[in-house]
C-alpha positions as CSV (number, residue, x, y, z in Angstrom):
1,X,-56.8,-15.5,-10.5
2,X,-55.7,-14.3,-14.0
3,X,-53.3,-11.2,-12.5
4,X,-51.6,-14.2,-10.1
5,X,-50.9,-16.2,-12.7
6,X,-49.6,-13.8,-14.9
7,X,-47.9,-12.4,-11.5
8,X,-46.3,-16.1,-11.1
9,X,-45.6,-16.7,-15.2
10,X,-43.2,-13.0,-15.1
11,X,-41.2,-14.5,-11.7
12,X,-40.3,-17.5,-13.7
13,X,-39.5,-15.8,-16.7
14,X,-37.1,-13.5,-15.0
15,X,-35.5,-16.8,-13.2
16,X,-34.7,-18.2,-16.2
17,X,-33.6,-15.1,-18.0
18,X,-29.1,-14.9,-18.0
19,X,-27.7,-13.0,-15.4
20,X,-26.9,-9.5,-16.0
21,X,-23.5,-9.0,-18.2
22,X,-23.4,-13.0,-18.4
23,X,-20.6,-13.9,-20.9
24,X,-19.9,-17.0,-20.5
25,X,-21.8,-20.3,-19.4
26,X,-23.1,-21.2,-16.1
27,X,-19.6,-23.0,-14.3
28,X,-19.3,-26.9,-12.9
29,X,-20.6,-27.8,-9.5
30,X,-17.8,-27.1,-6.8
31,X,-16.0,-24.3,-8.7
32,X,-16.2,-21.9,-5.6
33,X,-13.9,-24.2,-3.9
34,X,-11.7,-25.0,-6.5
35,X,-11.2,-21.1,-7.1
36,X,-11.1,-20.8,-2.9
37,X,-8.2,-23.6,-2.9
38,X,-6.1,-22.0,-5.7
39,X,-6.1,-18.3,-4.4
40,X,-5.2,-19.6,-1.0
41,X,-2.6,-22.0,-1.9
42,X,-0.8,-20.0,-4.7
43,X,2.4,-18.2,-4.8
44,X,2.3,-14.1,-4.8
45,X,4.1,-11.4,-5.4
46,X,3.7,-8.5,-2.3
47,X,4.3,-4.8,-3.8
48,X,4.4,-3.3,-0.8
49,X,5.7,-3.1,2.6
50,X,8.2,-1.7,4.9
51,X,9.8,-4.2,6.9
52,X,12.1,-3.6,9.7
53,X,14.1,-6.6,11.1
54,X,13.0,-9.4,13.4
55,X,15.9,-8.5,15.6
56,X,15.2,-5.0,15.8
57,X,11.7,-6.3,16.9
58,X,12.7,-8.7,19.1
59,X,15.0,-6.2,21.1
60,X,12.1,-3.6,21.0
61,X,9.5,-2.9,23.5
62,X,6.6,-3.7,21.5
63,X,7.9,-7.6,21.1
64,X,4.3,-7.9,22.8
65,X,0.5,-8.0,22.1
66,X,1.3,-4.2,21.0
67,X,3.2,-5.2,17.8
68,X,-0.3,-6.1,16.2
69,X,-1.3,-2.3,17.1
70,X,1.4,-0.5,16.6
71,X,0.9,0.8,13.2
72,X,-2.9,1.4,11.4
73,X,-4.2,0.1,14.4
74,X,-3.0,3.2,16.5
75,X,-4.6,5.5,13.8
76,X,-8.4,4.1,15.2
77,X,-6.9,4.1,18.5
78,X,-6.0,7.8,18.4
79,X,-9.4,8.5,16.6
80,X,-11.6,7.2,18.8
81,X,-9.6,9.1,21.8
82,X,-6.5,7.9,22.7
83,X,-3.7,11.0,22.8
84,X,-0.5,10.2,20.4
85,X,1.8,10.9,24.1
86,X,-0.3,8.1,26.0
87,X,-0.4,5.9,22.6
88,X,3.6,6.1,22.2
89,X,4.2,4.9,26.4
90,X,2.4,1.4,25.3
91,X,5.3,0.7,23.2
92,X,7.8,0.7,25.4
93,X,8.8,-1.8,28.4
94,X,8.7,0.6,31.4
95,X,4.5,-0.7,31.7
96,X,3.7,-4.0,32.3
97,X,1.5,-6.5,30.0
98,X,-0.8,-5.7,32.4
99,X,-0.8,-1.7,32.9
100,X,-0.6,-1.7,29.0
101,X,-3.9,-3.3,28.4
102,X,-5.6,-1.5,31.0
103,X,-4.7,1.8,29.7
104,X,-5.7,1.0,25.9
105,X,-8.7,-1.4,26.6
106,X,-11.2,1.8,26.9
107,X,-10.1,2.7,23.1
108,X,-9.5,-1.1,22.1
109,X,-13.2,-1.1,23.4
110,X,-14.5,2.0,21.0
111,X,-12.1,0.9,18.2
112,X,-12.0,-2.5,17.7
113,X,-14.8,-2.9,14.6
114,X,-12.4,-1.0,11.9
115,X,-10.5,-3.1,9.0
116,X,-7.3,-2.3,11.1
117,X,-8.4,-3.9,13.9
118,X,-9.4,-6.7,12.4
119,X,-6.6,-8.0,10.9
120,X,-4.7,-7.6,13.9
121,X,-7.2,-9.6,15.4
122,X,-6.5,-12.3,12.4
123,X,-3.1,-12.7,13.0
124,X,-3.5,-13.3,16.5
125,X,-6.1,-15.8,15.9
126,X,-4.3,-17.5,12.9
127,X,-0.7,-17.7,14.1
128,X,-0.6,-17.5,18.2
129,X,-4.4,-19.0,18.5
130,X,-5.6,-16.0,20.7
131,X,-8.6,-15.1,19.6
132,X,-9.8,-12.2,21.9
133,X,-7.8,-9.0,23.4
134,X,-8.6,-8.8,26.7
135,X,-6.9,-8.8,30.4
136,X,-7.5,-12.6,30.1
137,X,-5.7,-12.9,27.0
138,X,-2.4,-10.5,26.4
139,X,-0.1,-12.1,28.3
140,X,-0.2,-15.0,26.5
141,X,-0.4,-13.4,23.6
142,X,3.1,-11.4,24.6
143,X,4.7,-14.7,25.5
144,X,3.8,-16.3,22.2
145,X,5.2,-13.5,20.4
146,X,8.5,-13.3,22.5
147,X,9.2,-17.2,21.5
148,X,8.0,-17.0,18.1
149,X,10.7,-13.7,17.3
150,X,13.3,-16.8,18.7
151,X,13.1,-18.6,16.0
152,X,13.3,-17.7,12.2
153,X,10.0,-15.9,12.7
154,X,9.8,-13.8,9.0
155,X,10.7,-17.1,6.9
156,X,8.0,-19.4,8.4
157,X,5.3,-16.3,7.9
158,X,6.5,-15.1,4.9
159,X,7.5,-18.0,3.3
160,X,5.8,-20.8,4.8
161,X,2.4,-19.2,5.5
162,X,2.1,-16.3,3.3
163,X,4.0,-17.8,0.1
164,X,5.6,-14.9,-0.4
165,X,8.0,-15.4,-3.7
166,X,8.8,-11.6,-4.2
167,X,8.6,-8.9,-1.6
168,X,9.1,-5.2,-2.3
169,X,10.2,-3.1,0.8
170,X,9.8,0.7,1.2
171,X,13.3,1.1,3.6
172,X,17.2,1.4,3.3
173,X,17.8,-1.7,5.5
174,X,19.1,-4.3,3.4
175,X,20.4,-6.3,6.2
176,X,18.4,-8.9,7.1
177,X,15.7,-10.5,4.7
178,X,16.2,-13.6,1.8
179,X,17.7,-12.0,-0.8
180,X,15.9,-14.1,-3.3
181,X,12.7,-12.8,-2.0
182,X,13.3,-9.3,-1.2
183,X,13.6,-6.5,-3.4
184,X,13.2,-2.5,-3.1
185,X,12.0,0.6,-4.0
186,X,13.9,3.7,-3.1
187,X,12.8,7.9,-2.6
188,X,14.3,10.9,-3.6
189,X,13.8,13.6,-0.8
190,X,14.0,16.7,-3.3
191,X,10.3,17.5,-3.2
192,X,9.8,19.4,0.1
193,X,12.8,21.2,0.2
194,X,11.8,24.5,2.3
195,X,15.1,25.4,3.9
196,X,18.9,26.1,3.7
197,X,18.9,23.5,6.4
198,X,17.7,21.0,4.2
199,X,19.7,21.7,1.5
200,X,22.8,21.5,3.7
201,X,21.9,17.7,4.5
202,X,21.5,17.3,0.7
203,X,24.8,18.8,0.3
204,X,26.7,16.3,3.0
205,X,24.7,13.6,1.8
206,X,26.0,14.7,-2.3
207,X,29.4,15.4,-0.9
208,X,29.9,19.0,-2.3
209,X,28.6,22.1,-1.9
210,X,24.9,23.0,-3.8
211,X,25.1,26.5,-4.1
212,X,22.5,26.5,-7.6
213,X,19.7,25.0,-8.7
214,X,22.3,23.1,-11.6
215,X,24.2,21.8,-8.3
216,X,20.7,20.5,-6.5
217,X,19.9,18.7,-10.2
218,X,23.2,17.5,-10.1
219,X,22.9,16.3,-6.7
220,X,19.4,14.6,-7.5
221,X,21.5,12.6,-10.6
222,X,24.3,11.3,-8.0
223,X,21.7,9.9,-5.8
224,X,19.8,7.8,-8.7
225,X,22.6,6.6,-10.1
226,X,23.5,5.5,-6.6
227,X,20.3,3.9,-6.2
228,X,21.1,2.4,-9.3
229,X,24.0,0.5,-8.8
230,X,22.5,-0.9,-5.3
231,X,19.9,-2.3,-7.5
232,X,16.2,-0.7,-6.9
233,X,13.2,-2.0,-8.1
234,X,11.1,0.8,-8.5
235,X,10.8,4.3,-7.6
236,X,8.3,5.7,-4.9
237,X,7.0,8.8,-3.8
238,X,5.0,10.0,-0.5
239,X,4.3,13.5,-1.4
240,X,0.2,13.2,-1.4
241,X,1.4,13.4,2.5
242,X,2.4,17.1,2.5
243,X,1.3,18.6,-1.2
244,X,-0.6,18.7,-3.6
245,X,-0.7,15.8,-6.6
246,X,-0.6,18.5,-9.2
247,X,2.7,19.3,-10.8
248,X,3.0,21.9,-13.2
249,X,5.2,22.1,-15.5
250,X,6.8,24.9,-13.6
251,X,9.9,26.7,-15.6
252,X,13.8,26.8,-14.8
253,X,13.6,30.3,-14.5
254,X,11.4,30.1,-11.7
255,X,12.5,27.0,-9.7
256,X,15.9,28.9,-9.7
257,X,13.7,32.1,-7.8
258,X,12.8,29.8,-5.2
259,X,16.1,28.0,-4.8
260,X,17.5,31.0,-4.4
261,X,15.1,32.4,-2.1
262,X,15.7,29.4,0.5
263,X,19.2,30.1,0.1
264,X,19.3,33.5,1.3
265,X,16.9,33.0,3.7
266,X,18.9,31.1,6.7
267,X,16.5,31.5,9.7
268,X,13.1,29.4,9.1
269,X,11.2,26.9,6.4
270,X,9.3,29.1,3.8
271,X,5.7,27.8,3.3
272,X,4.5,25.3,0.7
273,X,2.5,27.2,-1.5
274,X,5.7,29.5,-2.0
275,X,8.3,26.8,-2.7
276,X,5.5,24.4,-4.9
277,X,7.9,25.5,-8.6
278,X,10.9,24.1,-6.7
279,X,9.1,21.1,-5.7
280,X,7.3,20.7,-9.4
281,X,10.0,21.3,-11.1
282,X,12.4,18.5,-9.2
283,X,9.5,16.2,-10.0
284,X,9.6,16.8,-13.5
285,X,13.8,15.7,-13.0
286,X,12.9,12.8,-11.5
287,X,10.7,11.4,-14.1
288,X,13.2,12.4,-16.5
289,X,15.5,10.0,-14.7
290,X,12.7,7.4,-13.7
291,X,12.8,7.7,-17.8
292,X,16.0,7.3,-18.6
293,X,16.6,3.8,-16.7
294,X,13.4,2.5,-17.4
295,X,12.2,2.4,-13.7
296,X,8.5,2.3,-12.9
297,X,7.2,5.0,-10.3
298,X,5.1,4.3,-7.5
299,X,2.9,6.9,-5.9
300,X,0.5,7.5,-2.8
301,X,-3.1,8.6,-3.9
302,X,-5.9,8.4,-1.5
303,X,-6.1,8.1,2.1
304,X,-3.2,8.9,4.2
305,X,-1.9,7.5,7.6
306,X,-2.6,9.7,10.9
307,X,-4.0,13.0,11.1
308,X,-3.5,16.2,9.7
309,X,-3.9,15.6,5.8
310,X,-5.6,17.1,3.3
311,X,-7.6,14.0,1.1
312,X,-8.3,16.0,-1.5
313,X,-4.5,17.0,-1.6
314,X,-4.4,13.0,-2.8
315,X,-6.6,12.8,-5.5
316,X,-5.2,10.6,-8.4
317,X,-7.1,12.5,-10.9
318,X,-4.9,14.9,-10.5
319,X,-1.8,13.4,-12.0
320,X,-3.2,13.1,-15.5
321,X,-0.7,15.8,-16.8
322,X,2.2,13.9,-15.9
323,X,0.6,10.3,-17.0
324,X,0.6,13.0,-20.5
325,X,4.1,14.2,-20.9
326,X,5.6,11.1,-19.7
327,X,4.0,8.2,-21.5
328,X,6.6,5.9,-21.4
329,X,7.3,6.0,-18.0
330,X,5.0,3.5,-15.7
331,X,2.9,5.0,-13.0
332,X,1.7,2.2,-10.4
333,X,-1.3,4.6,-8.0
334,X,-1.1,2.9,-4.5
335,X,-3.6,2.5,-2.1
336,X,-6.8,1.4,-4.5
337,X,-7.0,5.2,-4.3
338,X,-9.3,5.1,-1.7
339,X,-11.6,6.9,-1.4
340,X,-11.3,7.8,-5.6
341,X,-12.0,4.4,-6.7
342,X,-14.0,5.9,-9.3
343,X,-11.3,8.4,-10.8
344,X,-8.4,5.6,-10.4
345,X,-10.6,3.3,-12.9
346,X,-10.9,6.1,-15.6
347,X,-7.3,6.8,-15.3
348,X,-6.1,3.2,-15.5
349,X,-8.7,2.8,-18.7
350,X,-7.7,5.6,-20.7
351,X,-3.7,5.9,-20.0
352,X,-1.7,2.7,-20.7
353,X,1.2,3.8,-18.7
354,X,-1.3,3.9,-15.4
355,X,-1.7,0.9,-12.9
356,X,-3.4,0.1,-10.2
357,X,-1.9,-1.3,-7.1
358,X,-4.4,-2.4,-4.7
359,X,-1.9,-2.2,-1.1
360,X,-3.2,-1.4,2.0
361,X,-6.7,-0.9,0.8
362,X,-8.2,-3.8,2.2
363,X,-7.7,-3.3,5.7
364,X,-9.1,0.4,5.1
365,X,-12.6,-0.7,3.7
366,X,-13.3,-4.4,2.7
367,X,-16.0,-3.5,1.5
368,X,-14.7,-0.8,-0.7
369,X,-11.6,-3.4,-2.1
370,X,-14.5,-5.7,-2.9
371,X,-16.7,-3.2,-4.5
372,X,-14.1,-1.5,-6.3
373,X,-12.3,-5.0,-7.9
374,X,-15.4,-5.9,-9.1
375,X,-15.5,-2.9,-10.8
376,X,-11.7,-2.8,-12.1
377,X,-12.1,-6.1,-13.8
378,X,-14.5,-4.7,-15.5
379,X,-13.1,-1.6,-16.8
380,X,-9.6,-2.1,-16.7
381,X,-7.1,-4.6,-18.7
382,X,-6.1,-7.5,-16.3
383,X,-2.4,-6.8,-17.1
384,X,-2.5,-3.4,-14.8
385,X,-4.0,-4.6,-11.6
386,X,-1.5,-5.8,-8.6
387,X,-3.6,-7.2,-6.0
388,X,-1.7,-7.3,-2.7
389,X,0.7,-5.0,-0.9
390,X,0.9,-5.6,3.2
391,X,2.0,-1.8,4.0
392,X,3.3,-3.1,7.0
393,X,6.2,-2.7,9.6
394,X,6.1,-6.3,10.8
395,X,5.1,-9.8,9.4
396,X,2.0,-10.8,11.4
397,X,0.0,-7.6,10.1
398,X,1.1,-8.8,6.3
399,X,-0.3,-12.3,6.8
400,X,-3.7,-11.1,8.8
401,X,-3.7,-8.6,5.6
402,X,-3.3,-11.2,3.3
403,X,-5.9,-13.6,4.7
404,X,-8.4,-10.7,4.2
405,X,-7.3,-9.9,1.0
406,X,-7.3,-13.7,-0.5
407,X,-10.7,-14.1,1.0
408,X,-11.9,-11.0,-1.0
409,X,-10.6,-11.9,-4.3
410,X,-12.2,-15.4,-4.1
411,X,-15.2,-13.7,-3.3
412,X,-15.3,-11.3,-5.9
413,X,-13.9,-13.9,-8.7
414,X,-16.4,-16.4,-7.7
415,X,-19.0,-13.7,-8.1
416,X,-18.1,-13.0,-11.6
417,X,-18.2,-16.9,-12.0
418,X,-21.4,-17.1,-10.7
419,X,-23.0,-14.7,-12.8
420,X,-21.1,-15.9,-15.6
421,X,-18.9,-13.0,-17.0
422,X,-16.3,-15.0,-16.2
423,X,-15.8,-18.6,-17.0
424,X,-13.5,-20.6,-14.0
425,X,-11.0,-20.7,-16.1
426,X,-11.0,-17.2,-16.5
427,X,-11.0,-16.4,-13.1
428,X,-8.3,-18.7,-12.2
429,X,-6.0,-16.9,-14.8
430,X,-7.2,-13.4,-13.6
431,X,-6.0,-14.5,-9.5
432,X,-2.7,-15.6,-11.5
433,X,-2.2,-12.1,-13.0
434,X,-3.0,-10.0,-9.9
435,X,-1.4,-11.9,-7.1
436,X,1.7,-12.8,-9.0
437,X,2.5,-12.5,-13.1
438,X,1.4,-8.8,-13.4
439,X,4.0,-7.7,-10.7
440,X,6.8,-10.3,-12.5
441,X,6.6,-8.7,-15.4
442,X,6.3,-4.9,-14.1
443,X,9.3,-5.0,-12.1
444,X,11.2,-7.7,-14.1
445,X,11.3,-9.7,-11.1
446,X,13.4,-12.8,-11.4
């Protein structure tokens, strides 16, 4: 009798002891929802995404249930079977509704648990009311999407349902979009440059001959201020896709070897690992730029789209050299870093020119976006977290993306409520910060 009541007298205790890392005091009745209601209905800021136009769409022949598949989703697709030939004949018009589904429901079948999937799934739920894929449903699904692309589709979902105040889109298309809502980054293809071929399409793009190294520097300098004068937001760079994220701080002397190398060889592309000082050291030029006009620089770390890569090829740790030499130029590290959630907080801590942009990531691993926030608001300053990025081609994946994402920084906000580390207040200015001011006053938006 005695062990059971002392048994009974620690399990009170403990229930009355604070929760662990509790800060501040226990919050109001109903503060989930208010912190629910404010995520959901606030304006935000969307880092990342690379829209083509509605018309383009609507002309295409995926204006069907295969827009929602078309990009992430195809990744799964392909990985649980599908081949990339028989993947790319569901996106044009020559197969029926019909003959599409029939060929992709086997992979749909294997497939359809992942993040990707699921936000496809979302959108079609949320903004056609389909909520199944199946030979009962894509028709419908098709003819919804057809009559929505007939109307001005991107304002009501980018405006109207995703209250979108600033987007920032990855392509050269400035053609259609609000110009008081779009904005863009730009690249600078000087970093895989492998052979005379290439550098002939620098050279017509440049206008004049680059026959040295000064001329491709020269060349990279014409381009920026180009980019310049259009009016780019920031700076971005895909090379985790094809190299390493190591730059060394490779040496004129031997950047002009390798240009020269290229030059004189006119038959095939040289491999990577014997052209990496070329690509280094034009790296090195473009921070000096990215520098000199006060532009931040986005890059890719972590996982990378389709097959073929190297992860380890992505790690952000790997950057800390540059994040050294050039301390007052702003890196933003894309993608949550997944699966280097871990490294990405230690480099955010400790370098104040490091930020984290969490785009794409929660439609990788939900779980990991949730994990991994909870943990960032913990380590790392408010000020250098950007919350949402789409990554997306079309406007229904950036609003199923967005509904996830909302729902997992309520969750992880009212957590840290809960447990009081966090007062509401708190957490209502931190969902401010990462959804909208943080970006604003990165990228001087206005």
């Amino acid at each position: 009798m005695t062990k059971l009541l002392t048994f009974v007298s620690i399990l009170l205790t403990a229930n009355l002891l604070p929760a662990q890392g509790q800060v501040r005091e226990l919050p109001r009745k109903g503060f989930e929802q208010r912190i629910n209601t404010y995520i959901d209905t606030m304006k935000i800021v969307d880092t990342h995404e690379h829209l083509v136009s509605q018309k383009g769409i609507g002309r295409s022949g995926m204006c069907d249930f295969m827009l929602l598949l078309h990009q992430y989703s195809d990744d799964d697709i392909k990985s649980s079977g599908m081949s990339k030939p028989t993947f790319e004949t569901l996106l044009h018009d020559s197969l029926t509704i019909l003959q599409k589904w029939q060929i992709l429901k086997p992979y749909w079948e294997n497939s359809f648990n992942t993040g990707y999937n699921r936000a496809a799934l979302l959108a079609s739920d949320r903004l056609f009311g389909i909520k199944e894929l199946n030979e009962t449903t894509v028709t419908e699904l098709s003819a919804r999407i057809k009559k929505a692309y007939q109307t001005n589709w991107y304002k009501t979902v980018l405006k109207d349902k995703c209250r979108i105040e600033f987007l920032i889109n990855d392509d050269t298309d400035r053609s259609f979009g609000d110009p008081t809502v779009m904005r863009y980054t730009t690249r600078f293809e000087y970093f895989r440059i492998d052979s005379k071929r290439k550098i002939d399409q620098l050279s017509k793009q440049y206008g004049a001959p680059i026959l040295t190294l000064d001329d491709l520097v020269k060349s990279l300098n014409n381009d920026f201020d180009k980019a310049m004068k259009v009016g780019i937001t920031v700076i971005k760079s895909p090379a985790a896709y094809y190299r390493s994220l190591y730059y060394e701080d490779a040496s004129k002397e031997k950047a002009e070897e390798v240009f020269n190398q290229i030059l004189r060889n006119t038959e095939k592309e040289i491999p990577f690992d014997q052209i990496k000082p070329l690509s280094d050291y034009m790296m090195h030029q473009m921070l000096d730029l990215a520098r000199k006009y006060h532009k931040p620089v986005q890059i890719h770390t972590g996982l990378q789209a389709g097959d073929g890569n190297y992860i380890m090829n992505s790690n952000p740790a790997l950057l800390a050299n540059l994040f050294l030499k050039y301390r007052d130029v702003q890196f933003i590290l894309f993608h949550g870093g997944y699966p280097y959630g871990g490294e990405l907080a230690s480099l955010a801590k400790n370098f104040r020119n490091v930020y984290i942009d969490l785009c794409w990531v929660y439609i990788i691993s939900p779980t990991y976006s949730e994990r991994y926030l909870h943990e960032w608001l913990e380590t790392v300053p408010a000020n250098k977290i950007m919350a949402f990025g789409g990554d997306y081609e079309n406007v229904e994946n950036i609003y199923g993306h967005l509904l996830f994402a909302r729902q997992i920084i309520s969750k992880v906000l009212i957590a840290k409520v809960k447990d009081g580390y966090f007062s509401e207040k708190e957490a209502i200015r931190i969902a401010q910060m990462i959804l909208h001011d943080n970006a604003v006053n990165l990228f001087q938006l206005k």
